[in-house]
N, C-alpha and C positions, 0 to 999 in steps of 0.2 A: 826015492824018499826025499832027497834033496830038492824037487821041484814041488814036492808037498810042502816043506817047512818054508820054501820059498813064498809059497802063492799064499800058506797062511802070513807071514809075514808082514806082504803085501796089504794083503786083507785087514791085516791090523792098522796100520798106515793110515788109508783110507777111511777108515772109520774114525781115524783122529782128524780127521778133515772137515769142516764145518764149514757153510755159507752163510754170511750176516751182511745186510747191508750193499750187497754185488761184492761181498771181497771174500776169498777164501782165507779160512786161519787154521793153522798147523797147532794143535794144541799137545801137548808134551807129555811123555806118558807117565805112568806113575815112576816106574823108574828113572826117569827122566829128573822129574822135580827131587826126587830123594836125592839123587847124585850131585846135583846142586846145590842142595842143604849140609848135606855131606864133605862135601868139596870147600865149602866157606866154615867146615868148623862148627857149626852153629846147632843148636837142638831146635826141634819145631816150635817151641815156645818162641826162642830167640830169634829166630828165623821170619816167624809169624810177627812181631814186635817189631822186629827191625825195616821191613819191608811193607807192612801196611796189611796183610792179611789176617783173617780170620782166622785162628787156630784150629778151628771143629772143622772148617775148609782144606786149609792144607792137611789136616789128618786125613779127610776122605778122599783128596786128590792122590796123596801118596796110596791108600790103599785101594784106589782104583772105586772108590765108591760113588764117587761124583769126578765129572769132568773139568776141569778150568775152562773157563768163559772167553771169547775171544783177548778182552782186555789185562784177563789176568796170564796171557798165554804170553802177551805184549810183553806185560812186565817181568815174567820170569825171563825172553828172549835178551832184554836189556837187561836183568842180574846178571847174567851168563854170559853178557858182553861187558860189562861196566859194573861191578855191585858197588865200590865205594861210590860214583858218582849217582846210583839209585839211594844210595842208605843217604847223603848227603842231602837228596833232593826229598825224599822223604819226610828228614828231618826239617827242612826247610820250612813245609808246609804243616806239618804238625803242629798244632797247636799247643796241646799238653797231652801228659800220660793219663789216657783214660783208666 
C-alpha cells in the first residue's frame, strides 16, 4: 500500500512540472500556496493586495482550480524566501490602489 501512495505521490509531483521556454518550473500545489498565506497571517484578499495578484486567481489556485504560471510560481518561491523584501518591491513599483 505504501508503494501505491508512493508512486501516487510521485505522479502528483510530476504533473506540477511544466516546460516553458527550455526551463522547467515546479509550480506549488494548492496546499502549498494556502500554507503560505496562512503562515504570513494574511486573508486572500490581503494576500492578493499585498503581493500583486488577482484575487479570483489565488482563490482558484488555492482550490486547485487553476494552476499558477511559471512566473507567479517564481513569485510565491521569493514570498516563501523573503515576503517583506517582495511586499517592499511590490510596493515600489505600484503605482496606486486600483
Amino acid at each position: 500500500m505504501e508503494t501505491i501512495k508512493r508512486a501516487a505521490a510521485e505522479a502528483v509531483e510530476h504533473a506540477r512540472i511544466v516546460t516553458r521556454g527550455g526551463r522547467r518550473w515546479r509550480q506549488p500545489t494548492p496546499a502549498q500556496i494556502k500554507a503560505l498565506r496562512v503562515s504570513l497571517n494574511m486573508s486572500q484578499a490581503e494576500f492578493a493586495r499585498t503581493f500583486g495578484f488577482d484575487l479570483d486567481a489565488l482563490k482558484s489556485w488555492e482550490l486547485d482550480r487553476r494552476q499558477a504560471d511559471p512566473q507567479n510560481s517564481l513569485l510565491f518561491a521569493m514570498i516563501e524566501t523573503d515576503a517583506n523584501f517582495v511586499k517592499a518591491a511590490v510596493q515600489r513599483v505600484t503605482l496606486e490602489d486600483a
